[in-house]
N, C-alpha and C positions, 0 to 999 in steps of 0.2 A: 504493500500500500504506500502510494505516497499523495500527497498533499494536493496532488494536481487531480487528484480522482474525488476530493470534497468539493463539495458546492463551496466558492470563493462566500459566501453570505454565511456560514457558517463560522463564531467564533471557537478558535482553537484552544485550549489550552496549553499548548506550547508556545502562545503568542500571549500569554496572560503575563500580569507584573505579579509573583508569586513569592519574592525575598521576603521575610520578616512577616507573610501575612497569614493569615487565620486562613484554610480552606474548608470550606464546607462541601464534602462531597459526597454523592447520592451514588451509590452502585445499586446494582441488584444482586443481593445475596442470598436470595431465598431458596435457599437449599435444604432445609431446616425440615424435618418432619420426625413429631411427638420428641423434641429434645435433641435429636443424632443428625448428624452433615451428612446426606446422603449420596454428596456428591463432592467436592471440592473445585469442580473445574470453574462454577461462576466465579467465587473469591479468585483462584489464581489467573481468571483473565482480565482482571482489573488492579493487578500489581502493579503493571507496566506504568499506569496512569500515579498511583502510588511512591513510585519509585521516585518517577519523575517532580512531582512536588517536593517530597523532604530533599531530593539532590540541589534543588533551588531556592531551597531554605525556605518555604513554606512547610506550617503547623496542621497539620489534617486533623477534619472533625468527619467520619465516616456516617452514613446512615442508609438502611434498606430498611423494607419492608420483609415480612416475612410469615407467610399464612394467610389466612383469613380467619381474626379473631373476632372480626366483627360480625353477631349473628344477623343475616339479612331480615328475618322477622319480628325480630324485638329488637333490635339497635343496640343491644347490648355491646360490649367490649370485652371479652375475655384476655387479661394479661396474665399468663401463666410460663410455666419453663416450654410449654410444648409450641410454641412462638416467640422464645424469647432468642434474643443475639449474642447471647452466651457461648453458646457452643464455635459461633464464627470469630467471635473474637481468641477463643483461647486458641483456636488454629491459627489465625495468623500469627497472634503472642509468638507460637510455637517456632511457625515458618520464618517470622523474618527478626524472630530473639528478641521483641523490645515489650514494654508495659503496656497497655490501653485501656484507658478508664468507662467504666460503663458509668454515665449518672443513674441516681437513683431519684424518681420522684413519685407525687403521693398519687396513688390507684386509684379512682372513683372506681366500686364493684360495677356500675354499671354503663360508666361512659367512660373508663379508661383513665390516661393521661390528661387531664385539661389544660398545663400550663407546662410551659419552660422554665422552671424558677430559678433565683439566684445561685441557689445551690450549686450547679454547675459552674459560677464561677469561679471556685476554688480550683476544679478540675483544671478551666483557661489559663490559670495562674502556674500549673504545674508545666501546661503544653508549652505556654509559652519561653517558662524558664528551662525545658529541654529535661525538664525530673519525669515527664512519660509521653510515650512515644507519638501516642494519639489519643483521641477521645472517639465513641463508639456511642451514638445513642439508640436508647430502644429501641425498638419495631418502632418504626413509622407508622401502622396501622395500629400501635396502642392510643395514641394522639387520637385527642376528640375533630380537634379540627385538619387532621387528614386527608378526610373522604368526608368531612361536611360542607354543608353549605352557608353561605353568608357569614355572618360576622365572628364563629368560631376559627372557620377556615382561614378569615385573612389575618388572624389577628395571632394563629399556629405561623405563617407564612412570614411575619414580622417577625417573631421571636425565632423561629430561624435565620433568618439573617439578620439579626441582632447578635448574632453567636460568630463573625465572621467577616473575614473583607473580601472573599470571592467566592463565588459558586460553579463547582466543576458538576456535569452532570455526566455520568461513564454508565448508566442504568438506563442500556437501550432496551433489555427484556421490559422497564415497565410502559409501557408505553401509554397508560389511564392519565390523563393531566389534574394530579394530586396537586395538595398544596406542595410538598416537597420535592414535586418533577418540574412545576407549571408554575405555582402563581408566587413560589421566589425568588425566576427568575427578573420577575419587578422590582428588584429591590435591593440587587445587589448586578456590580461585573462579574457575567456568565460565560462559561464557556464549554464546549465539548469534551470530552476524554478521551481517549487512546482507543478503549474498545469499542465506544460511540463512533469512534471518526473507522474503527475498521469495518463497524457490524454494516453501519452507510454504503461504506463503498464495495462490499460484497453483497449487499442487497441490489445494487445494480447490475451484479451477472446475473441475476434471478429474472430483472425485469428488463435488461437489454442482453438477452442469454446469446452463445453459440448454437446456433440448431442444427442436428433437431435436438430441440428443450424435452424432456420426460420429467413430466413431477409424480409422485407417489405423496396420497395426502390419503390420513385416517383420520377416526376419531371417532367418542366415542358419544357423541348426537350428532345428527345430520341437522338440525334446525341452525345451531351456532357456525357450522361452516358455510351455510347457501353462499353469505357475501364474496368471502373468501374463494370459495369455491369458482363461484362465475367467472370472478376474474380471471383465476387461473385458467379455466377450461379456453377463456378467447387468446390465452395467451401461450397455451402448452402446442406441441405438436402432438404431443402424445399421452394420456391421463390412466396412472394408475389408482384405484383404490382398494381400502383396508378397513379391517374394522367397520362398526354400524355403518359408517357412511357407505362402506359397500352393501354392506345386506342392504341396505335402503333401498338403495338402489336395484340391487337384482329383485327387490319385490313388484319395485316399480314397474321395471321392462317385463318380467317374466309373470305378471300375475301369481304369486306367492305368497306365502306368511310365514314368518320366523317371529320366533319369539324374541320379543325385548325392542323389538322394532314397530313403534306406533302410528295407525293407520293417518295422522297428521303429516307424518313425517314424508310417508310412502307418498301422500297425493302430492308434496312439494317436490318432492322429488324428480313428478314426472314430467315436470318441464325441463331435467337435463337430459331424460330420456328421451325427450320428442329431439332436442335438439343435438343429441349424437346421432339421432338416426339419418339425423343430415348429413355430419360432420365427420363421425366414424374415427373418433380420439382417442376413446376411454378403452384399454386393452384387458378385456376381462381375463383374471385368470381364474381356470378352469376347475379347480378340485378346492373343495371347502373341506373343514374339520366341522361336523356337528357335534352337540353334546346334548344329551339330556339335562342336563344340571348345571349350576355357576358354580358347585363347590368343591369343583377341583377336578383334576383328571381323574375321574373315576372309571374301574375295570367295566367293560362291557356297557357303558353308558355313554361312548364317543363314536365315532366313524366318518367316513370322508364320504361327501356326496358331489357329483358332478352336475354341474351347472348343463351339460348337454340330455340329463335326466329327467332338469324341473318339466313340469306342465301345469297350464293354469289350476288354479285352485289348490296343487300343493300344501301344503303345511309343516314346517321343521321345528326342529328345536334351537338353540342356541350354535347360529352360527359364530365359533371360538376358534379361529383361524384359517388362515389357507393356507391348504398341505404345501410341503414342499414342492413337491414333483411341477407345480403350476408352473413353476421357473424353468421348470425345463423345457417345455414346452416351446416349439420352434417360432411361433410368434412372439411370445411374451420372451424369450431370452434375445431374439432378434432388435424388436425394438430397444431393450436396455445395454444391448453391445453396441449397438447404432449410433447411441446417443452422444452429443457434444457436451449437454449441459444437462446433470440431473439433480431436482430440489428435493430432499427426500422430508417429510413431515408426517410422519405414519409409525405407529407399531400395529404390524399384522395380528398379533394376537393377544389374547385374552390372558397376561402374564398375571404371574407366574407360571404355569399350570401351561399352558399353549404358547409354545413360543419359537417352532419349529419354522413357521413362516417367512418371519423377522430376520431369523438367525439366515435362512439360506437367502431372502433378499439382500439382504447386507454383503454375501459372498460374491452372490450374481454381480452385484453394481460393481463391484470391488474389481471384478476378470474386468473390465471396463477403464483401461489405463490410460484413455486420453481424456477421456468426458472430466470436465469439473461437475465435482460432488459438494454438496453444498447441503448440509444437515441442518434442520432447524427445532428448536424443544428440547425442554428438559427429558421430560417422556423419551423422546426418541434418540437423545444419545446415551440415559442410563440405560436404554435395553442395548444400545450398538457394545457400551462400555462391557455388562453384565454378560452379553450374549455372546460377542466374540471379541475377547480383552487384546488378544495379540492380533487381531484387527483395526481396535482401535487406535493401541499404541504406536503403528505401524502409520495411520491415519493423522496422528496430532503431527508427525513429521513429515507427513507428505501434502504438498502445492497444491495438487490435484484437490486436495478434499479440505474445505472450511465448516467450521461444527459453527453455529450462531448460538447465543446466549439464550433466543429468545425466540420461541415457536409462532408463538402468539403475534410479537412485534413484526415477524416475518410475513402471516399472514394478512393483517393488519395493513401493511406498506403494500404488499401486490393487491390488495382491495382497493385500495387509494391511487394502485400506480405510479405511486412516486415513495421512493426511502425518506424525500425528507418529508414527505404528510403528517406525521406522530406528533401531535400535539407537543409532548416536550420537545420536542425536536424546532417544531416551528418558534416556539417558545426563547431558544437560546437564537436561532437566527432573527429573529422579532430584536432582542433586546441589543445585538451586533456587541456582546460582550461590554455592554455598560449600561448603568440604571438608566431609569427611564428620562430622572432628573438630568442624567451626566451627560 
């Protein structure tokens, strides 16, 4: 990556004044599930950005969100250890040897964190006289004014940057414009991060690809991809799917029913079906894993059924993967050896328990030594990680293949068509890396 491939409207943080100043910076570390780091790789790709401040003698003040503590039907706030930034701090502690202060402030049981208090500025005192290394504050989503609206929100958004004399934003997974992505960039010199300025400019091979483009996109409702989804279909040469959004799909075209898959979903669906029947994109692969049951691989309660089988009115159980063999198949292995550019955003199966699918996708793309590969989700690189490790690791060194921080952000930007649409994102280019007064 270099500097000619950001949008010139983008402020950098390498072009910030950073000596002597307080940085307030927003990663996305939400790696976090019930207490344990399930992952490490978000934290170690926003070091680079890390590095870079304390080398120019700015004082970092870190912050991510992490969970979803806030219950969406009561409003409540849940601050507990199974959200807390505990566990990311002691890793870093770990990784790069120095101290980092968690403040501590008072819990409302039911609306959280309300305030920034003074307290913390004992903490500033230590940062700044170099006695600890950084400061780490809590989830962002324990804050009342986070994800509120009106005068909680802006008044969270002041007392952050009242904590700070620049704000670097490197947390292009979140892409929701929070008060701590979006509304402080008002209010302080803003700039981008190191991961932010790569995730950018590799979201561009996605949307100005080498062809032919093949993307692989799963999940696990087909309602929350449509947006996503359309765009990609006008923009792929080739479409595979995975997971529900496939069963939806084959229910659609083949008059079917599978369990777990809702007749809402099926009738949305079938305006992708009317419109491949034109188009002839979407490359089915052929042999599913059924199961009677979601609880696990159980003996004599799975088997493979082939899609050249259905007939109207059908009825199955839990379709929980596609068999391997699918890959082998001379179409489906043809179009993925064929390919220039492929966007992978999918786990085939129903993991733990099914996961045979994934694993030999992942192989097939892999025989694929010129196409860039370009992974997006957390989801989809713990299973690449889990599933085939001396694949992955083989992956983090190789050109060919970019893993993104952020599934979501990824979808999100080809809906939009454009890497820079992400609300924070327009956000630091809106503010050209100074307050609004400056």
């Amino acid at each position: 990556m270099t500097v000619q491939d950001i949008d010139p409207r983008l402020p950098l943080v390498q072009d910030a004044d950073l000596k002597d100043k307080l940085v307030l910076i927003r990663v996305d570390h939400n790696v976090v599930k019930k207490g344990v780091i399930i992952d490490p790789y978000r934290i170690d790709a926003t070091l680079g950005t890390l590095y870079h401040i304390v080398e120019r003698g700015g004082r970092p003040i870190l912050m991510s969100h992490v969970g979803r503590p806030k219950d969406k039907k009561t409003g409540r706030i849940k601050a507990d250890h199974n959200t807390s930034v505990k566990p990311i701090v002691e890793y870093i502690e770990r990784k790069l040897n120095i101290k980092i202060a968690i403040p501590e402030f008072p819990v409302d049981p039911e609306s959280g964190i309300r305030e920034i208090d003074t307290s913390i500025n004992w903490h500033i005192r230590d940062l700044r006289a170099h006695r600890i290394g950084g400061i780490y504050l809590p989830n962002t989503r324990w804050f009342t004014g986070e994800q509120a609206k009106g005068e909680n929100r802006e008044r969270f958004a002041l007392q952050l940057a009242g904590l700070a004399d620049v704000f670097v934003n490197d947390a292009f997974g979140s892409w929701q414009p929070n008060a701590s992505t979006y509304d402080v960039t008002r209010y302080m010199p803003s700039f981008a991060g190191f991961l932010m300025q790569k995730e950018l400019a590799n979201l561009k091979k996605v949307l100005e690809p080498a062809r032919p483009f093949v993307a692989v996109v799963a999940g696990a409702k087909y309602d929350t991809k449509i947006g996503p989804l359309t765009e990609i279909y006008k923009k792929v040469d080739r479409l595979l799917l995975g997971g529900v959004i496939y069963n939806t799909f084959l229910c659609a075209k083949y008059d079917i029913r599978v369990q777990g898959v809702g007749e809402d979903d099926i009738e949305a669906a079938r305006a992708l079906v009317r419109q491949d029947l034109k188009a002839g994109k979407i490359v089915e692969l052929p042999v599913l894993v059924e199961s009677d049951t979601l609880e696990g691989r159980v003996k004599g309660k799975y088997r493979t059924q082939k899609i050249s089988d259905f007939k109207a009115g059908d009825k199955y159980g839990y379709f929980l993967d596609v068999a391997p063999e699918s890959f082998d198949v001379p179409e489906v292995a043809d179009v993925i050896s064929s390919a220039k550019t492929i966007m992978v955003n999918a786990v085939m199966g129903f993991t733990p328990h099914f996961f045979e699918g994934s694993e030999k996708m992942d192989h097939t793309i892999d025989k694929n030594l010129d196409a860039q590969k370009l992974y997006g989700g957390g989801d989809t690189l713990q299973e690449l990680k889990n599933l085939t490790p001396g694949l992955y690791l083989a992956a983090m060194d190789n050109t060919k293949y970019y893993f993104f921080t952020g599934g979501g952000s990824v979808l999100k930007a080809v809906e939009q068509g454009s890497p820079y649409g992400l609300e924070p994102v327009q956000a630091l280019m809106m503010n050209g890396g100074k307050t609004l007064s400056g």
